[in-house]
DSSP file (Angstrom, degrees, kcal/mol; ACC not computed):
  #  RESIDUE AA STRUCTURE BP1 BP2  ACC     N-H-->O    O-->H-N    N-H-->O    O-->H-N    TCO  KAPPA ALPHA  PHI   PSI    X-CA   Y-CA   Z-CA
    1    1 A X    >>        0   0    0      0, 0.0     4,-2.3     0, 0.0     3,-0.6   0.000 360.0 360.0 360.0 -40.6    0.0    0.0    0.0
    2    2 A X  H 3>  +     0   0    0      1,-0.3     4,-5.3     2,-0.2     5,-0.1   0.920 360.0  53.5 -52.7 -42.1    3.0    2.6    0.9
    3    3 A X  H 3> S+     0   0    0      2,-0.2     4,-1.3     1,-0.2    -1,-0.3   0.694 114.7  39.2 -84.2 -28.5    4.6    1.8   -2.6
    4    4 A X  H <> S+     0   0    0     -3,-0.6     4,-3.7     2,-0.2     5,-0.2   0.893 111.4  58.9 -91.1 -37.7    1.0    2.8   -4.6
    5    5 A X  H  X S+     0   0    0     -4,-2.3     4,-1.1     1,-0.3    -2,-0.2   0.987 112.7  40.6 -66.7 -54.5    0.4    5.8   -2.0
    6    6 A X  H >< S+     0   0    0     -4,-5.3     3,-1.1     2,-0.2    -1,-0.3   0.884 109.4  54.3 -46.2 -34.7    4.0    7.2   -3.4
    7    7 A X  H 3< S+     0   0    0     -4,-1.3    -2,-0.2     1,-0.2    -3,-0.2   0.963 113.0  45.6 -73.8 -63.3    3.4    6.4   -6.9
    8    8 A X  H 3< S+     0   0    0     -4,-3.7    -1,-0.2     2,-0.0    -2,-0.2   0.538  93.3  97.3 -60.0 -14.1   -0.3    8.7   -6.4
    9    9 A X  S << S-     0   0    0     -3,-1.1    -3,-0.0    -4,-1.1     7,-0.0  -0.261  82.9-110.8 -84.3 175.8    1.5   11.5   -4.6
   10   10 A X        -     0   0    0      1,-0.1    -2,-0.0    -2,-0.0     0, 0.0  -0.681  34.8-108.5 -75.4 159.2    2.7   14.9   -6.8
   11   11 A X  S    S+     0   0    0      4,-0.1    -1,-0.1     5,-0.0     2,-0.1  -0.324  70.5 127.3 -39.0   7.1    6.0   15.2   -7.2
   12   12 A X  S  > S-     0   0    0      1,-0.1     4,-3.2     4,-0.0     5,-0.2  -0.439  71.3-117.7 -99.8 178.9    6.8   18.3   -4.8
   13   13 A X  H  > S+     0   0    0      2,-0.2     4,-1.3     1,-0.2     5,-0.3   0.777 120.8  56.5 -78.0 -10.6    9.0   19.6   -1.8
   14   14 A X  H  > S+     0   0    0     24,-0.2     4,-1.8     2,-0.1     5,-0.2   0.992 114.5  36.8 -73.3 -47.6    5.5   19.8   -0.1
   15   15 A X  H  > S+     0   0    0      2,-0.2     4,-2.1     1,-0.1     5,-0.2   0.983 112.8  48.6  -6.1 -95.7    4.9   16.4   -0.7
   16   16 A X  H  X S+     0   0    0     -4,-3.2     4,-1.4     2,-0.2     5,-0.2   0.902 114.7  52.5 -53.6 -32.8    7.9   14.9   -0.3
   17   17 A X  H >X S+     0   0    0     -4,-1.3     3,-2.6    -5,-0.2     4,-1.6   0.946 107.8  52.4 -53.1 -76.4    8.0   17.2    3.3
   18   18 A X  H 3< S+     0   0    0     -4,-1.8     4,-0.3    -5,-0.3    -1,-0.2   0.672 109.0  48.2 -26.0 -36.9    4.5   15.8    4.3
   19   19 A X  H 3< S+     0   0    0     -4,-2.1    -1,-0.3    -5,-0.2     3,-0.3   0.953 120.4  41.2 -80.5 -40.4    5.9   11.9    3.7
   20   20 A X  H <X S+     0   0    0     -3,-2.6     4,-2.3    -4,-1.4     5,-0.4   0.326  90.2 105.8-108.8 -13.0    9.2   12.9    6.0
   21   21 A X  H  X S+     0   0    0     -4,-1.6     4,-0.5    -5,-0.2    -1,-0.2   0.772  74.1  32.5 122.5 142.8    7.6   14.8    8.6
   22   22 A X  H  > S+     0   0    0     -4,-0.3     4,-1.5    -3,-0.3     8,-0.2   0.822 117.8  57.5 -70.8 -35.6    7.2   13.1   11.8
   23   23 A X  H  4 S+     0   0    0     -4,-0.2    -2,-0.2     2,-0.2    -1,-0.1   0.782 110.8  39.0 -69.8 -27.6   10.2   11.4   11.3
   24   24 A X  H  < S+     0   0    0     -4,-2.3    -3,-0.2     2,-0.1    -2,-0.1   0.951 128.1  28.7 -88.9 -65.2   12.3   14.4   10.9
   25   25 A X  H  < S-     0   0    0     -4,-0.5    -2,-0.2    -5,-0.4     4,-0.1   0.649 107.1-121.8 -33.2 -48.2   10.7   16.7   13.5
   26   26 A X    >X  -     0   0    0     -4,-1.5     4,-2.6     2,-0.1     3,-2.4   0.429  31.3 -69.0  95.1 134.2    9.5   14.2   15.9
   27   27 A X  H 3> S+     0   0    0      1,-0.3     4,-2.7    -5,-0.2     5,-0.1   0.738 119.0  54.1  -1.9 -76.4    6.3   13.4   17.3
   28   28 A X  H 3> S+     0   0    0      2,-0.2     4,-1.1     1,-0.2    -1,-0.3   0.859 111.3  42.5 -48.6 -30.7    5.6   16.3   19.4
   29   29 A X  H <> S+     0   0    0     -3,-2.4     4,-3.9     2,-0.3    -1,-0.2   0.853 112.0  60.9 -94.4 -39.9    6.0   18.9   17.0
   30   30 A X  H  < S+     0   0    0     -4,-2.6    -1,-0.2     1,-0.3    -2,-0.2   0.825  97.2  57.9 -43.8 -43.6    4.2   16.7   14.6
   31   31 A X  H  < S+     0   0    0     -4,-2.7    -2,-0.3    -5,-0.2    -1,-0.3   0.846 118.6  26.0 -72.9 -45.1    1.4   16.7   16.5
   32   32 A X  H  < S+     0   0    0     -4,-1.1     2,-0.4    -5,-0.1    -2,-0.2   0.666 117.5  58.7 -91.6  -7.9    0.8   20.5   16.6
   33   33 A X     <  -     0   0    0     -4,-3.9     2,-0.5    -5,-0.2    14,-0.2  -0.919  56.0-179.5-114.2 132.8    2.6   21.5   13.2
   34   34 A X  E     -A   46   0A   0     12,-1.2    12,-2.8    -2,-0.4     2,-0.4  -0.984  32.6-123.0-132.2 144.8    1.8   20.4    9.7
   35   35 A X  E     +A   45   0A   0     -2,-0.5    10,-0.2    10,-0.3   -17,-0.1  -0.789  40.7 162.1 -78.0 116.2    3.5   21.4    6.9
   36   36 A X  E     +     0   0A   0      8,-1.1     2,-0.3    -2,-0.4     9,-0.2   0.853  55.6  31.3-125.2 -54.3    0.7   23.1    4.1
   37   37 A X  E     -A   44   0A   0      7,-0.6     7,-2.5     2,-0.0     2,-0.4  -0.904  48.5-168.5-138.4 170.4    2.5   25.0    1.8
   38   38 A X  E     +A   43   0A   0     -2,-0.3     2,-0.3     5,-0.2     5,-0.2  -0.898  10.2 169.5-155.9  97.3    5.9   25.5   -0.3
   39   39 A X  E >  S-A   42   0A   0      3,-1.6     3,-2.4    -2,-0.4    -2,-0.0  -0.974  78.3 -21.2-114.5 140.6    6.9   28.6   -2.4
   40   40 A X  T 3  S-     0   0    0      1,-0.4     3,-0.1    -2,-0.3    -1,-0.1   0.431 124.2 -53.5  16.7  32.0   10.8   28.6   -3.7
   41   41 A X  T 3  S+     0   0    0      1,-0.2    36,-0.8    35,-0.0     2,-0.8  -0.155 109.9 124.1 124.9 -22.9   11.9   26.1   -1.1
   42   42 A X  E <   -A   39   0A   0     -3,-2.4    -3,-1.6    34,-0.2    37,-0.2  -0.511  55.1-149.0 -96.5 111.2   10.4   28.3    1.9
   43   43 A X  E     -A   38   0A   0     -2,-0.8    37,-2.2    -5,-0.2     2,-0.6  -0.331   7.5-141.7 -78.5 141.2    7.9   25.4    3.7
   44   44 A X  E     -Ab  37  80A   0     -7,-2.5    -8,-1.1    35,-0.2    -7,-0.6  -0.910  19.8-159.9-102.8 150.8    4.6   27.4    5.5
   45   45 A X  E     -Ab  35  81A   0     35,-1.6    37,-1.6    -2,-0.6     2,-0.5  -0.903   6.5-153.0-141.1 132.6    4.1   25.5    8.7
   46   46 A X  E     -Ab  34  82A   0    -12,-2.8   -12,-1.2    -2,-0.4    37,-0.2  -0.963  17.0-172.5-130.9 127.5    0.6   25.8   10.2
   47   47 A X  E     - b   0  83A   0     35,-0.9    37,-0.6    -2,-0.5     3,-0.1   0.114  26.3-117.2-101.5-148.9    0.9   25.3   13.7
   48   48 A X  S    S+     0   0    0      1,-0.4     2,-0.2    35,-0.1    -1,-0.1   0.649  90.9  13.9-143.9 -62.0   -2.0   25.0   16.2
   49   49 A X  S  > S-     0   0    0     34,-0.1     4,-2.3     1,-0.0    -1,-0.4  -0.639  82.3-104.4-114.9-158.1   -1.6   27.7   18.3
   50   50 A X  H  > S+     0   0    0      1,-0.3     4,-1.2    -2,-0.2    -1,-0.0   0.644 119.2  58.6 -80.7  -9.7    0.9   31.5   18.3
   51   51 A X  H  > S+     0   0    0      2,-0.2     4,-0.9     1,-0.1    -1,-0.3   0.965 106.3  40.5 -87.5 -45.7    3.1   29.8   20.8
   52   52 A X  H  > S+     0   0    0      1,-0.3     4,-1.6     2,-0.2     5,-0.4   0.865 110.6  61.3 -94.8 -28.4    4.0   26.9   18.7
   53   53 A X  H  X S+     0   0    0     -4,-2.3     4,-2.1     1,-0.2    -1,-0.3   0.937 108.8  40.3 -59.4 -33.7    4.3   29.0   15.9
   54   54 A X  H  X S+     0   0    0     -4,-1.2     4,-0.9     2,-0.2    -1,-0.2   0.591 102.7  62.3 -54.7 -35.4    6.8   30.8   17.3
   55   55 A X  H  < S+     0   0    0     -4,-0.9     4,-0.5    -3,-0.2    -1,-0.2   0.531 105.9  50.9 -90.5 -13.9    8.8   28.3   18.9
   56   56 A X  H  X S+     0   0    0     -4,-1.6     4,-5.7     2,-0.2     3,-0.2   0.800 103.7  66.9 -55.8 -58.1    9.4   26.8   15.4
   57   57 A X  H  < S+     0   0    0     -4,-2.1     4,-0.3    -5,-0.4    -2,-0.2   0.967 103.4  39.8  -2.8 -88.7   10.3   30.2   14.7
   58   58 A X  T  < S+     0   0    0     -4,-0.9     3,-0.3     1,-0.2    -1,-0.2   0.832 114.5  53.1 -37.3 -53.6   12.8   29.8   16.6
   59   59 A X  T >> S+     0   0    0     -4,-0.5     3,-2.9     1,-0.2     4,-1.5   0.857  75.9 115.0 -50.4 -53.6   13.7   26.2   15.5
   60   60 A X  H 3X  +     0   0    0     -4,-5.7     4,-0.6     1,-0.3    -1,-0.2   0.276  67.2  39.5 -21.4 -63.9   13.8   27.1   12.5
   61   61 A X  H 34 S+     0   0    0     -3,-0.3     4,-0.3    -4,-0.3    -1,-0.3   0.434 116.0  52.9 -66.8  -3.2   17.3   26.6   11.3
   62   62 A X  H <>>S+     0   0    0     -3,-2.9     4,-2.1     2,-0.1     5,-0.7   0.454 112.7  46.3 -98.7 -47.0   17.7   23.4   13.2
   63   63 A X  H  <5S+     0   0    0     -4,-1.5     4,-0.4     2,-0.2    -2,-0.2   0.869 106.2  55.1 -65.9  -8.9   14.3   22.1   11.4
   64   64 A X  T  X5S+     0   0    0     -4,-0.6     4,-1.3    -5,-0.3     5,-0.4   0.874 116.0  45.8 -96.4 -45.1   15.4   23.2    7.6
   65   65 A X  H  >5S+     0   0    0     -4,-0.3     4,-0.8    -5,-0.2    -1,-0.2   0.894 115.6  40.5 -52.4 -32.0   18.8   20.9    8.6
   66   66 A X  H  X5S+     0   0    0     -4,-2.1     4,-1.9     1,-0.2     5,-0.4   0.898 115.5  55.8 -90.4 -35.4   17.0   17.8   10.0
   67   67 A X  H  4<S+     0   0    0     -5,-0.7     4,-0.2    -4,-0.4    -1,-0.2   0.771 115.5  32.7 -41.6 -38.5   14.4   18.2    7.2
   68   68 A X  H  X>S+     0   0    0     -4,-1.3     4,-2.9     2,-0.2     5,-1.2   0.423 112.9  56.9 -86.8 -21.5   17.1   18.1    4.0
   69   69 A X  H  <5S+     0   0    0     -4,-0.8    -2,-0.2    -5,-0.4    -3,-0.1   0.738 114.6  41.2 -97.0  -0.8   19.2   15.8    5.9
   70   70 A X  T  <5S+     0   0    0     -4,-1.9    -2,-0.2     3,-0.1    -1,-0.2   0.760 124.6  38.6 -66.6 -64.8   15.2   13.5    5.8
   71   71 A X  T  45S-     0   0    0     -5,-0.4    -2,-0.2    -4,-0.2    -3,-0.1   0.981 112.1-135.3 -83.3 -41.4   14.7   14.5    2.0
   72   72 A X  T  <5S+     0   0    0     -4,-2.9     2,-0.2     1,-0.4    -3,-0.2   0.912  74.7  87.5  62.1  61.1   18.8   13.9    1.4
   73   73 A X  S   <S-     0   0    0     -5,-1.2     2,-0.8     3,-0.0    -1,-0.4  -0.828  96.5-109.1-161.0-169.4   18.9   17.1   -0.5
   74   74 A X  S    S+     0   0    0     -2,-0.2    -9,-0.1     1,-0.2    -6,-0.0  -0.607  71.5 128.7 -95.3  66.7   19.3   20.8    0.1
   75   75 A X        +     0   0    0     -2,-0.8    -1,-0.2   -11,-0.1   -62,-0.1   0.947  55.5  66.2 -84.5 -51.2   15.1   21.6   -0.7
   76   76 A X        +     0   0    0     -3,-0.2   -34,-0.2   -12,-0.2     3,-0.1  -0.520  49.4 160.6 -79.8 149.9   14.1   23.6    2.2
   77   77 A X  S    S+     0   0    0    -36,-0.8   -35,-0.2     1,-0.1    -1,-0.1  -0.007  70.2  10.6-127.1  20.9   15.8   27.2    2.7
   78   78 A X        -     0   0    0    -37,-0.5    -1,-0.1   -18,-0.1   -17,-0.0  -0.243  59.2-135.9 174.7  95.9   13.4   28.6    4.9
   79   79 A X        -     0   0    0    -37,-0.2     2,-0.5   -23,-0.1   -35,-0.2  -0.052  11.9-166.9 -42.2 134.8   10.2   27.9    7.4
   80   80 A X  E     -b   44   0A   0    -37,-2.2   -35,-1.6     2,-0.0     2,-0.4  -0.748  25.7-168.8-142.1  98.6    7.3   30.5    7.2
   81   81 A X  E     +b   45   0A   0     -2,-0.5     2,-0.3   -37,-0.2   -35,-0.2  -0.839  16.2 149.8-114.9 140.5    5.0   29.5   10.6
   82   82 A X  E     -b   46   0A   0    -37,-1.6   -35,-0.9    -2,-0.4     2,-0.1  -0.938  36.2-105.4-139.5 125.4    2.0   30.4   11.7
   83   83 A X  E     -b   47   0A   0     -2,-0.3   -35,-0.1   -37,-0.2     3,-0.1  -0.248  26.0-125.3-104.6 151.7   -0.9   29.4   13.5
   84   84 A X        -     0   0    0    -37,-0.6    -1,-0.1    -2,-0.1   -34,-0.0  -0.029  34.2 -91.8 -65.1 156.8   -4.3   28.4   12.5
   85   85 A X        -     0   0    0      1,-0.1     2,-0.5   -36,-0.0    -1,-0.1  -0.457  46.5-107.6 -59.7 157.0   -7.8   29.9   13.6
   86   86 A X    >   -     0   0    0      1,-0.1     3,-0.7    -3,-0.1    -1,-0.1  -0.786  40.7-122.8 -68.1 118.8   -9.2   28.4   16.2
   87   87 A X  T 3  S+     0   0    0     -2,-0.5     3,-0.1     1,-0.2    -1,-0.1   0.202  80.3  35.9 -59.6-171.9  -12.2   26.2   15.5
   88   88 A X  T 3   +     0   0    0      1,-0.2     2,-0.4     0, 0.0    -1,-0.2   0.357  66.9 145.6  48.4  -0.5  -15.5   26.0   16.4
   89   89 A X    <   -     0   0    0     -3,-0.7     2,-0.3     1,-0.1    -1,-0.2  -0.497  47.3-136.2 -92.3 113.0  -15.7   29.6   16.6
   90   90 A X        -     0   0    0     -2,-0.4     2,-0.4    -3,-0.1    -1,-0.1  -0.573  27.3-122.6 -88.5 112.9  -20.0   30.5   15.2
   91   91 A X        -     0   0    0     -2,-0.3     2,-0.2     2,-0.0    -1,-0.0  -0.667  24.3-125.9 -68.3 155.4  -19.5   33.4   12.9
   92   92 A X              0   0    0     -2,-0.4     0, 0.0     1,-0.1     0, 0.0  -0.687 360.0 360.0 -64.9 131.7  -21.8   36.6   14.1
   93   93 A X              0   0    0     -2,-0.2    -1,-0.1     0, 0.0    -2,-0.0   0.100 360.0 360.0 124.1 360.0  -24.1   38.1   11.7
């Protein structure tokens, strides 16, 4: 099933991020951060709350390494994180 699921995915670094990770990042981080979107190598990270966005922030230059050294190539150059709305939130009007 793994081998069909690559063959159906595109061909991008958003992709290829999305397959690599948990593994690269680690659990925790996994669990609040997913990687959404990818313009000229620079990955948009959408994090779950401003805190975790921030502390990736931070990460960053430690995440772009463990990430390439995951892909085995230089892909990422740059993290762009942010956090997500909060759900459930009933529009007004």
């Amino acid at each position: 099933m793994r081998g069909l699921l690559d063959q159906l995915a595109p061909e991008t670094l958003l992709a290829d991020v999305q397959r690599v990770w948990a593994g690269a990042v680690g659990e925790t981080i996994a669990a609040e951060a997913t990687p959404t979107g990818d313009r000229g190598g620079t990955l948009t990270i959408t994090c779950r709350s401003a805190v975790w966005a921030q502390e990736l922030d931070l990460m960053g230059p430690e995440l772009v390494a463990r990430l390439n050294a995951a892909l085995g190539r230089e892909a990422v150059v740059a993290l762009r994180c942010s956090s997500a709305p909060p759900r459930g939130w009933a529009r007004q009007g």
